[in-house]
C-alpha positions in Angstrom: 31.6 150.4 70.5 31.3 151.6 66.8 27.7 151.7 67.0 27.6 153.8 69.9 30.3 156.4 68.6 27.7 156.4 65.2 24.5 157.1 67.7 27.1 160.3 69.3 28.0 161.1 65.8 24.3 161.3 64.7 23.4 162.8 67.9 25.5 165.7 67.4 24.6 166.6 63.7 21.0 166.1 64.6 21.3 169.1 66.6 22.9 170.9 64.2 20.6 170.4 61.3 17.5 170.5 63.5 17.0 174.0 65.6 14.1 174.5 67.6 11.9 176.6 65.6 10.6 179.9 67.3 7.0 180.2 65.7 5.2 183.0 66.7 1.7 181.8 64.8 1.9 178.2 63.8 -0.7 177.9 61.6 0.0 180.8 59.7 3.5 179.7 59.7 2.5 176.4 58.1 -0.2 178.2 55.8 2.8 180.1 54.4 6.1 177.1 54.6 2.8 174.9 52.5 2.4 177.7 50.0 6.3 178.2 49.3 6.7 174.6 49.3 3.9 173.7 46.3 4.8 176.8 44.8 8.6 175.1 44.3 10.5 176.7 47.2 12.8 174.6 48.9 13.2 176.2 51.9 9.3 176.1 52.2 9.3 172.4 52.1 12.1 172.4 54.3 10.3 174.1 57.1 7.4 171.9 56.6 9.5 168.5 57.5 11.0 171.0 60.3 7.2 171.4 61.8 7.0 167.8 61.2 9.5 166.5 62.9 9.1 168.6 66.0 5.7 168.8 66.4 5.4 171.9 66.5 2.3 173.4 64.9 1.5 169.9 63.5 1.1 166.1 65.0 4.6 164.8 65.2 5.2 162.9 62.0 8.6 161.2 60.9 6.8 159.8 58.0 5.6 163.5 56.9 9.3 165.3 57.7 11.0 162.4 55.6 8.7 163.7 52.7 9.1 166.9 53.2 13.0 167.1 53.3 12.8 164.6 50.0 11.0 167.0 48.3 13.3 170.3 49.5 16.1 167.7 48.6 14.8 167.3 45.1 14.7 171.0 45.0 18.6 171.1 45.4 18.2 172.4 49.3 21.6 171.1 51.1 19.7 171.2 54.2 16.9 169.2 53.3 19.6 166.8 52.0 21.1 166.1 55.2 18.1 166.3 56.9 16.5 163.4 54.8 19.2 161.6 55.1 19.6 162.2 59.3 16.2 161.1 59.6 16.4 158.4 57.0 19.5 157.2 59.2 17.6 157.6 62.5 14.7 155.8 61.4 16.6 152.7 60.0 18.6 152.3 63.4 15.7 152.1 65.7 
């Protein structure tokens, strides 16, 4: 019973924290998310682990997400924060 009230719980935040993204060119989109991101921007490397984890504009990657929220976490991003730590959570359960 717990377990499955956690999986709802994570369920719900999950779709809080992850939005479907609404790119209109991907690989410009992830030409410019790459540049904020190694040029220190948070939000940058935020949207990278967003592309990531979706798929969208990228192969599907947890791995590559999980490193990019770490890094936008590092950068004191909230949302990267809880992202990282989503995935993190979502990984270790299956």
């Amino acid at each position: 019973m717990k377990l499955r009230y956690l999986f709802v719980v994570i369920s719900l935040l999950t779709a809080c924290v992850f939005p479907s993204l609404a790119l209109a060119d991907e690989s410009q989109e992830f030409k410019t998310y790459r540049a904020q991101c190694d040029g220190g921007e948070a939000a940058g490397c935020y949207n990278l682990g967003l592309m990531y984890y979706v798929g969208k504009g990228v192969k599907q990657s947890n791995a590559d997400a999980l490193n990019y929220f770490s890094k936008a976490c590092g950068m004191k991003s909230d949302k990267g924060c809880k992202s990282y730590a989503l995935l993190k959570m979502r990984m270790l359960l299956k």
